[in-house]
C-alpha positions as CSV (number, residue, x, y, z in Angstrom):
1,X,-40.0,-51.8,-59.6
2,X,-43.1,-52.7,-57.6
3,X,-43.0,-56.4,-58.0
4,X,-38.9,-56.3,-56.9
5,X,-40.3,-54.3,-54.1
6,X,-42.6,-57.0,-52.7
7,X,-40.2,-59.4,-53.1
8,X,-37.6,-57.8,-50.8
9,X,-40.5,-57.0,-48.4
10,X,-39.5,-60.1,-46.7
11,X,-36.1,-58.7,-45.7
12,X,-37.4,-56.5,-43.8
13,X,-37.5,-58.3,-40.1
14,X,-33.4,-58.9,-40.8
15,X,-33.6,-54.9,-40.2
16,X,-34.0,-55.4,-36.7
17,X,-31.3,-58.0,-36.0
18,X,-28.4,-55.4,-35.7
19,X,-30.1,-54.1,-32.2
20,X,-30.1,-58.1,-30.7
21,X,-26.8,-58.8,-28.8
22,X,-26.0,-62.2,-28.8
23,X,-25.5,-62.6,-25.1
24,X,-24.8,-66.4,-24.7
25,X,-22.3,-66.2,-27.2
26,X,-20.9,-63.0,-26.1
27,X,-21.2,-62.8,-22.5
28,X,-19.3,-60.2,-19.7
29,X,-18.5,-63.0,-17.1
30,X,-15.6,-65.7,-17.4
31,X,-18.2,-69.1,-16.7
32,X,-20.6,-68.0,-19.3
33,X,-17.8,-67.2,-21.5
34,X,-16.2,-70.4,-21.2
35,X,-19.8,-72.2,-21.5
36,X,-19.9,-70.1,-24.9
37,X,-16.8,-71.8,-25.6
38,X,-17.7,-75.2,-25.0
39,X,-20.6,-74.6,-27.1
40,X,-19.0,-73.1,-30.1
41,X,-16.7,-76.0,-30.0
42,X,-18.6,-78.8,-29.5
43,X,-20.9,-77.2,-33.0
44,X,-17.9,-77.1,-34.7
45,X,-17.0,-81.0,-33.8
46,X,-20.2,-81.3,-34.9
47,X,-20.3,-79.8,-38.2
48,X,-17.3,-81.9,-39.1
49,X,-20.2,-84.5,-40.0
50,X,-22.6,-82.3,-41.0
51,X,-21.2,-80.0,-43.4
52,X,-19.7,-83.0,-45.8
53,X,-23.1,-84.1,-46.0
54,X,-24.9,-81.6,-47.0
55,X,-22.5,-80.7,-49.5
56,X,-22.3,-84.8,-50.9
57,X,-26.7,-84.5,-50.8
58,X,-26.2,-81.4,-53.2
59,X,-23.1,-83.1,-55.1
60,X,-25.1,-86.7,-56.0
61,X,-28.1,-84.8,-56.6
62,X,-26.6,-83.4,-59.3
63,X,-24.1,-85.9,-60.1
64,X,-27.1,-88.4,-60.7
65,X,-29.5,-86.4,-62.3
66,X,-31.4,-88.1,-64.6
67,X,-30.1,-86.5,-68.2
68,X,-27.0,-87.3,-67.1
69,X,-25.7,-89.7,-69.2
70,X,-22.0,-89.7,-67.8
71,X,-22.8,-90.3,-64.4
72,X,-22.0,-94.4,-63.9
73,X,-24.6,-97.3,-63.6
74,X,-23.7,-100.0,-61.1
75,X,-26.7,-101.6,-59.6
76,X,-25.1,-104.8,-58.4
77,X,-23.0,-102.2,-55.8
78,X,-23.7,-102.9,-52.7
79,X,-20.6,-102.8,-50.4
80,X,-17.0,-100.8,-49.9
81,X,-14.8,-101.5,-47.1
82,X,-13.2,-98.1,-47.6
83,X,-17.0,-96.4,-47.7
84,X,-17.8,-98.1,-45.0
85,X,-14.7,-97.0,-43.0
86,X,-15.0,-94.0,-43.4
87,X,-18.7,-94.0,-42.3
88,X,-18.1,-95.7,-38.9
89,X,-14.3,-94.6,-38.5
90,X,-14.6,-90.5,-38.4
91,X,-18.0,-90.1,-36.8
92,X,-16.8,-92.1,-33.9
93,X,-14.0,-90.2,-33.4
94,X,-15.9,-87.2,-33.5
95,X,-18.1,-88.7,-30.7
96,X,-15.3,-89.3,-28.6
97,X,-13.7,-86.4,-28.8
98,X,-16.6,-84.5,-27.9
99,X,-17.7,-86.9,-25.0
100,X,-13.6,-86.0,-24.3
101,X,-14.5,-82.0,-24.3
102,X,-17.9,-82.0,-22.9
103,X,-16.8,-84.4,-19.5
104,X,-14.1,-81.9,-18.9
105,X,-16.0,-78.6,-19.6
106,X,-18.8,-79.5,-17.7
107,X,-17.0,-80.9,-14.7
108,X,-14.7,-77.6,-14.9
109,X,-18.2,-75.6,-14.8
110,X,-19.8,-77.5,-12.7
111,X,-22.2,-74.4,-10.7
112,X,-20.9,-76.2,-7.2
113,X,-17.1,-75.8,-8.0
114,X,-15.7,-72.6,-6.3
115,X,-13.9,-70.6,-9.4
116,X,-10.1,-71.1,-10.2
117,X,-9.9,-67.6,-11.8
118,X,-11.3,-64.8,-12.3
119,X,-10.9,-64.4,-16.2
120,X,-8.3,-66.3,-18.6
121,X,-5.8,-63.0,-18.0
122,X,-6.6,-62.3,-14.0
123,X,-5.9,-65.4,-11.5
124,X,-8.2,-65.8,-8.6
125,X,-7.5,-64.1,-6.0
126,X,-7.4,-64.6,-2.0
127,X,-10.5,-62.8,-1.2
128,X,-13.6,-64.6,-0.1
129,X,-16.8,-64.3,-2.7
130,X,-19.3,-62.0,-2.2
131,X,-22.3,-64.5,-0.7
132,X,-26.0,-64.0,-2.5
133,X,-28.8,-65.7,-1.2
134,X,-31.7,-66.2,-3.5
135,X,-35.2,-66.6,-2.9
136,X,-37.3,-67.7,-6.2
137,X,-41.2,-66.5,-5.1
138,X,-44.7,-66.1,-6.8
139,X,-43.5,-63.9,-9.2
140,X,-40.5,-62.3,-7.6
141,X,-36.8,-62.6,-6.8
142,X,-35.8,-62.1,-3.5
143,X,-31.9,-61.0,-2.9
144,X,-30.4,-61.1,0.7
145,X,-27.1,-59.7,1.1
146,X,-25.6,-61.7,4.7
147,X,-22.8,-59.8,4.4
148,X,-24.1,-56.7,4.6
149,X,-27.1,-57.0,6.1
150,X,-29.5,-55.9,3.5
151,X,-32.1,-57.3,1.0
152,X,-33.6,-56.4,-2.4
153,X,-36.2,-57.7,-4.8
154,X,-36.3,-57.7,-8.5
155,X,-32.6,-55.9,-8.5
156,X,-29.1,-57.2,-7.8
157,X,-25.5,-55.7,-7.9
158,X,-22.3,-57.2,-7.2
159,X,-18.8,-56.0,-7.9
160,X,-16.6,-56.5,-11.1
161,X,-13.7,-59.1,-10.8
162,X,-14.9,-60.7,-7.4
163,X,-16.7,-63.9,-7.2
164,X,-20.6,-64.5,-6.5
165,X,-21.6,-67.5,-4.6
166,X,-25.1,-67.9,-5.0
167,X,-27.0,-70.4,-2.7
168,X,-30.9,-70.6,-4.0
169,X,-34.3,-71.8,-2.6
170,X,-38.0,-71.1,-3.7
171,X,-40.9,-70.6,-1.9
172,X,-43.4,-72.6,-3.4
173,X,-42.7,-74.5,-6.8
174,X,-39.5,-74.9,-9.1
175,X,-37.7,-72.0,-10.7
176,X,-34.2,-71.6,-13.2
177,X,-32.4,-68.9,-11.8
178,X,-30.7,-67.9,-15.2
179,X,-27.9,-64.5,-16.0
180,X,-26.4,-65.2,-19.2
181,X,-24.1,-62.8,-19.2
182,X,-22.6,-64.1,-16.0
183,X,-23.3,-67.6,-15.6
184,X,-25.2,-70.7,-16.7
185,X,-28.6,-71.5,-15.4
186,X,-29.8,-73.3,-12.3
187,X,-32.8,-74.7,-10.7
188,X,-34.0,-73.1,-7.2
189,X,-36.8,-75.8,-5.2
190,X,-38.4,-75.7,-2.5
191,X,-37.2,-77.3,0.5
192,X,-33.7,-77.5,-0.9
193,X,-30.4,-75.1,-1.3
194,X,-28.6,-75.2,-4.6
195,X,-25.5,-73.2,-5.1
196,X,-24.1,-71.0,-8.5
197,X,-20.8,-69.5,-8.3
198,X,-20.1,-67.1,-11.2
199,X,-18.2,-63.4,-11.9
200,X,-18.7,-60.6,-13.8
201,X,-15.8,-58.8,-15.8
202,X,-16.9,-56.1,-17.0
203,X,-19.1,-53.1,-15.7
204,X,-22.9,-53.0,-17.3
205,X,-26.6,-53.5,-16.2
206,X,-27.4,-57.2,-17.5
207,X,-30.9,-58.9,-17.7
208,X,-31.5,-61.9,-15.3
209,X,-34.5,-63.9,-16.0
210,X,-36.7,-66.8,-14.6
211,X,-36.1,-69.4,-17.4
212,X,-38.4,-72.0,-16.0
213,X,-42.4,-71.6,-16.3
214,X,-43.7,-70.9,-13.0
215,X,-47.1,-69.7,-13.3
216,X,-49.4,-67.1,-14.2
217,X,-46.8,-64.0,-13.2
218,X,-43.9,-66.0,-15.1
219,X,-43.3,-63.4,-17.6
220,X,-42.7,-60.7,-14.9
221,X,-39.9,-62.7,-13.3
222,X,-37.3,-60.7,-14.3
223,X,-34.3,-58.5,-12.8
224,X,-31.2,-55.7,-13.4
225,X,-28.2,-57.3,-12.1
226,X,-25.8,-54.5,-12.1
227,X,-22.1,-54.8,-12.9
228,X,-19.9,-51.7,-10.1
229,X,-16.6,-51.2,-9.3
230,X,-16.3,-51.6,-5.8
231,X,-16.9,-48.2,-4.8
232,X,-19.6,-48.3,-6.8
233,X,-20.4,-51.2,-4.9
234,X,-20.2,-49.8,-1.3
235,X,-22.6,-46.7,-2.7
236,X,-25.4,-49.4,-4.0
237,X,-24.9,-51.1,-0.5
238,X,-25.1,-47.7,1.2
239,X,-28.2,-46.5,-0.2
240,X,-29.8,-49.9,0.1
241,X,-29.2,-49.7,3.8
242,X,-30.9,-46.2,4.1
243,X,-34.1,-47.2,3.3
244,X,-35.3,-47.8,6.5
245,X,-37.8,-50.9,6.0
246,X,-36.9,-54.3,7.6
247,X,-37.4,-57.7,6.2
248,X,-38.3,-59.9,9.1
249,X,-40.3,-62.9,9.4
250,X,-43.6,-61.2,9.4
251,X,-42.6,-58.9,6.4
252,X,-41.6,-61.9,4.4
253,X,-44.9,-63.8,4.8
254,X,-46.8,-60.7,3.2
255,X,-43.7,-60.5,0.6
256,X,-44.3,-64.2,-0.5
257,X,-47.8,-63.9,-1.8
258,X,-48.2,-64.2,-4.9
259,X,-48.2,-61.1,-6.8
260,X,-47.1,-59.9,-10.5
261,X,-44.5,-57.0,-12.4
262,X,-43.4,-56.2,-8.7
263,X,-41.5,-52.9,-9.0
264,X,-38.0,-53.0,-6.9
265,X,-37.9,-53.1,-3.5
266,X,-34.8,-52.4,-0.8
267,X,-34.7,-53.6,2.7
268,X,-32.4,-52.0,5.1
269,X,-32.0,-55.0,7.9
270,X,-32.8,-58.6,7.2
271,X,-33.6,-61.5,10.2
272,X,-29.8,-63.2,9.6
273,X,-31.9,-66.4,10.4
274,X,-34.4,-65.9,7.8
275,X,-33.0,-67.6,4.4
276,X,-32.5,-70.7,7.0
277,X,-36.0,-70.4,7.4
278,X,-37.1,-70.5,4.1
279,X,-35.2,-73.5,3.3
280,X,-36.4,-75.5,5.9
281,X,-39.9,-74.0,5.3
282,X,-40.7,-72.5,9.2
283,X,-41.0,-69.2,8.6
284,X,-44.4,-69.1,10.4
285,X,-44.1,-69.2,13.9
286,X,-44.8,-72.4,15.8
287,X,-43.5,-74.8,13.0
288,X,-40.9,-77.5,13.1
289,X,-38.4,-76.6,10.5
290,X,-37.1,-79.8,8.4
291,X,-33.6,-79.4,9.8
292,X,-34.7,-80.5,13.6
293,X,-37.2,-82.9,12.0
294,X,-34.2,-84.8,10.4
295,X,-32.2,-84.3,13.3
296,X,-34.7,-86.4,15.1
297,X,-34.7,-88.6,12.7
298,X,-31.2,-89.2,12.5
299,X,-31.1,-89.9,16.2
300,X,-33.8,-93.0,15.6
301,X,-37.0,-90.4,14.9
302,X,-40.2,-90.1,16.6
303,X,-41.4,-92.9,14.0
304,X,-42.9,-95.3,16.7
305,X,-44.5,-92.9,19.5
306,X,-45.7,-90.8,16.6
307,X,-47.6,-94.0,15.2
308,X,-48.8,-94.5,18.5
309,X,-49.7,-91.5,19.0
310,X,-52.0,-91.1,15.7
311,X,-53.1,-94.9,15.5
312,X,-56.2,-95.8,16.4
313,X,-58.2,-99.1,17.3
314,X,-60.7,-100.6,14.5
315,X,-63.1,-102.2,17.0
316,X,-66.5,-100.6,17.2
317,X,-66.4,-100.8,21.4
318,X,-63.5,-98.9,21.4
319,X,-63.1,-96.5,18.8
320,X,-60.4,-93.6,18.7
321,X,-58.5,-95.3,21.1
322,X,-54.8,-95.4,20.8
323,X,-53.6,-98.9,19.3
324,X,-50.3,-100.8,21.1
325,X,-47.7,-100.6,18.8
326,X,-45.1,-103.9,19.5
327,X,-46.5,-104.6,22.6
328,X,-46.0,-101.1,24.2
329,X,-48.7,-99.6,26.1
330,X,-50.7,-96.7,24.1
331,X,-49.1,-93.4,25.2
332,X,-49.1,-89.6,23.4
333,X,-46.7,-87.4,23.0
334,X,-46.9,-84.8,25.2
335,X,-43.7,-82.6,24.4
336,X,-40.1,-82.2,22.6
337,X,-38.4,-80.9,25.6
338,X,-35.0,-81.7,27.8
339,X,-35.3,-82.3,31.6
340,X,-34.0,-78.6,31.8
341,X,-36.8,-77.3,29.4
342,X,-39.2,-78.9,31.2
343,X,-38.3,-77.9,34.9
344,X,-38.2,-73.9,33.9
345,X,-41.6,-75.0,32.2
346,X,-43.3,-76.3,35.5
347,X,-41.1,-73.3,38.1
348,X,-42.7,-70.7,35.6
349,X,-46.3,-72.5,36.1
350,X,-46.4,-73.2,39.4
351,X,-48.6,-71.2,41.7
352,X,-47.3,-68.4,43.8
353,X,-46.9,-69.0,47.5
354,X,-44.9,-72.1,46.8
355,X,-41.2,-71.8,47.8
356,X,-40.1,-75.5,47.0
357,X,-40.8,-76.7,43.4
358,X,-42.6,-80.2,43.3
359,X,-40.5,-83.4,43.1
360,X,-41.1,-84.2,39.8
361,X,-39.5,-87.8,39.3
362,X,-42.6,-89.7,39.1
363,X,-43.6,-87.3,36.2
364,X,-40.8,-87.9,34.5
365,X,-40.7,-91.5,35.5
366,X,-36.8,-91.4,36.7
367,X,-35.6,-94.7,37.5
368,X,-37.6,-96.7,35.1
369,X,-36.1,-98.6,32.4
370,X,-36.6,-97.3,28.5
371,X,-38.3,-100.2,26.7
372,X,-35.6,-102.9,25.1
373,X,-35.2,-102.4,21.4
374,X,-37.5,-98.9,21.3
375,X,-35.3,-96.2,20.7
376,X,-31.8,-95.8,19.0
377,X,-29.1,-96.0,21.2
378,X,-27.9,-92.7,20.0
379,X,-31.1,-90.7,20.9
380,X,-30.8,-88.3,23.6
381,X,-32.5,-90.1,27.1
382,X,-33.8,-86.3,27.5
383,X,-35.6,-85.6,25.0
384,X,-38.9,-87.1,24.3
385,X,-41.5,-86.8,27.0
386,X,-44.6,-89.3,27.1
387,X,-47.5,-89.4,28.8
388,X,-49.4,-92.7,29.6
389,X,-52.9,-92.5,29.6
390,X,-53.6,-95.8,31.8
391,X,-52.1,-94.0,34.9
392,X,-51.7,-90.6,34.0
393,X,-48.5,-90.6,34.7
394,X,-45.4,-88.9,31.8
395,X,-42.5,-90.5,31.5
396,X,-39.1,-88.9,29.7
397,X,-37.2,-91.4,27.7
C-alpha cells in the first residue's frame, strides 16, 4: 500500500487543473474566439502529419524488432515512387491549405479592421464603438474614457455586445496590451498609436495583463476589465465621475513615475488634449510635440537654419562662431512665429506712453527676396523668423 501510494504521489499537481479555465481556448469575446478557432484548426491541419507519424515510429519499432524473424530483409531498398509521393504530395497540401486558412484569418482579425459582427449569431450593429485610450506606464495602465470624460488606472469596464476601439501608446518603453478573453494581443510604443478593436459577449470580470517584460514592476501590470450591461455601464461611468480628482497635465507627470502594485485609481475629468500629448511626447509644458515638428518638416523643415544655427567654425581665431551653410550668411533662429504672432508679441512689450506701434518692416525684413533654392516652395513665407548677426537685423522668411 505504501509503495502504490508513492507512486501516485506524482498525480497529485493534476488535482489542481480542474480550477484553471482555459481562457484562449474558451474565451467570452467574438475576436478571441475566432483566434481560438484559427488555432484549433490550424493544430488539427497540423496533426494530419504528426499523428501518422508517431503512430508508424511506434509501428516499425515493433514491426522491426530484432527477434522478429517475420519482419522482411531488403537492404538493397532504396527508393519508392509511391513512398515518395506520398511524402512530398500530402504535407504540401497540408502547407497550403493552412497558408490558405491562416492569410484569411489573420487578415479577417487583423486588430486595425473595424468588426463585421458582434458574435456569429448577432450582426454588427449601427452604433459607433465605445473609444478606449490606453496609456502603457512604469508599471501601470492608464484608461481614458473621451467619451465620457473620465479616466481610470489599473481597471476598465465596457459594455456587453458593443464594440471597443482601442488606440494605445506608452510612456517610456514597449508594452503588449493583452485581454484574452476579448481579444488578441498588441504592442503599445512610445511615440506611436496602435489601435485594437475587440467585444465582449458575455457579462464577467476578466484579467488583462502586460504580456511583454517591461521592467522591474512587470509583474504588477495587471487589470479587471469588467464585462456590464449597459446600465450597468452608465453606473460604473457615474461613479467614476463622482470622484472628484482631475487628470490634467500636471497630474499625469506625477502619475507616470515609475511606481509598482498601484491600487485602482478614478479620475473624474481628463484634459481632452492629453492622450494627444502623450503620443507626441509634450506633455511638459514648453515642448514641441512631434506632430508640429513633422509638420515643419513636411513643409521643407527647419533642416538648414537649424544647422546653421548649431554649426560652428573649426578655426582656432574664431571659435563658436556660426559656420555659412551653402553660401548663406550665419544667422540664428530667433522664433517659430507668424507676422500676427509676432506683432501682438512686440504691442504687448512695448513701453507705455507709446500710442503708435513701431514700424517693424526692417525687422522683419519685408521687401527682401528669400534666398533662391533655400526653402520649399510650400513652406509658409510667415513662419520662420531669423535674425542676422552681421547687422542685427531679423528677417521673416
Amino acid at each position: 500500500m505504501t509503495y502504490l501510494r508513492k507512486r501516485l504521489l506524482w498525480l497529485l499537481p493534476f488535482l489542481a487543473l480542474p480550477g484553471c479555465k482555459p481562457v484562449v481556448l474558451s474565451p467570452s469575446g467574438d475576436i478571441a474566439a475566432r483566434q481560438a478557432d484559427l488555432l484549433v484548426q490550424s493544430t488539427l491541419l497540423m496533426l494530419i502529419i504528426i499523428i501518422p507519424v508517431m503512430a508508424l515510429t511506434v509501428w516499425f519499432a515493433w514491426r522491426y524488432r530484432a527477434n522478429n524473424s517475420k519482419a522482411s530483409y531488403d537492404p538493397d531498398w532504396d527508393h519508392s515512387t509511391k513512398l515518395e509521393l506520398v511524402i512530398w504530395a500530402i504535407p504540401l497540401l497540408i502547407i497550403v491549405s493552412l497558408g490558405a486558412l491562416t492569410w484569411v484569418g489573420t487578415h479577417l482579425l487583423d486588430p486595425y479592421r473595424p468588426l463585421d459582427r458582434i458574435s456569429a449569431e448577432k450582426p454588427i450593429e449601427a452604433a459607433e464603438p465605445l473609444q478606449v485610450q490606453v496609456v502603457a506606464m512604469d508599471w501601470k495602465w492608464l484608461f481614458i474614457y473621451p467619451e465620457q470624460g473620465v479616466a481610470t488606472v489599473n481597471q476598465m469596464a465596457v459594455p456587453v455586445d458593443r464594440p471597443v476601439e482601442f488606440t494605445l501608446t506608452s510612456t517610456s518603453v514597449m508594452n503588449a496590451f493583452y485581454i484574452p478573453a476579448m481579444a488578441g494581443m498588441i504592442y503599445a510604443m512610445p511615440g506611436m498609436q496602435t489601435t485594437l478593436h475587440g467585444v465582449f459577449n458575455h457579462p464577467g470580470e476578466y484579467q488583462g495583463l502586460a504580456s511583454h517584460y517591461s521592467g522591474a514592476g512587470f509583474s504588477g501590470m495587471r487589470f479587471k476589465a469588467v464585462a456590464l450591461d449597459d446600465a450597468g455601464f452608465d453606473d460604473w461611468i457615474a461613479q467614476a465621475a463622482a470622484g472628484g480628482e482631475t487628470l490634467d497635465r500636471g497630474r499625469y507627470l506625477e502619475l507616470e513615475k515609475p511606481s509598482e502594485n498601484v491600487a485602482p485609481m478614478t479620475f473624474a475629468e481628463v484634459d481632452p488634449q492629453l492622450f494627444s500629448r502623450v503620443v507626441n511626447m509634450c506633455v511638459e509644458e514648453n515642448r514641441m510635440c512631434m506632430a508640429e515638428m513633422m509638420a515643419y518638416d513636411a513643409q521643407g523643415g527647419l533642416g538648414l537654419p537649424g544647422i546653421a544655427n548649431v554649426a560652428a567654425l573649426a578655426d582656432d581665431d574664431a571659435p563658436g562662431t556660426a559656420r555659412p551653410v551653402l553660401g548663406l550668411p550665419p544667422f540664428q533662429v530667433s522664433g517659430i512665429c507668424s507676422v500676427e504672432e509676432l506683432n501682438q508679441m512686440l504691442a504687448a512689450s512695448a513701453p507705455s506712453g507709446v500710442e503708435e506701434p513701431r514700424d517693424l518692416s526692417p525687422m522683419r525684413g519685408r521687401g527682401l527676396a528669400a534666398p533662391q533654392g533655400f526653402f520649399s516652395p510650400h513652406l509658409n513665407p510667415n513662419r520662420l523668423t531669423q535674425s542676422l548677426p552681421q547687422d542685427g537685423a531679423e528677417q521673416n522668411l
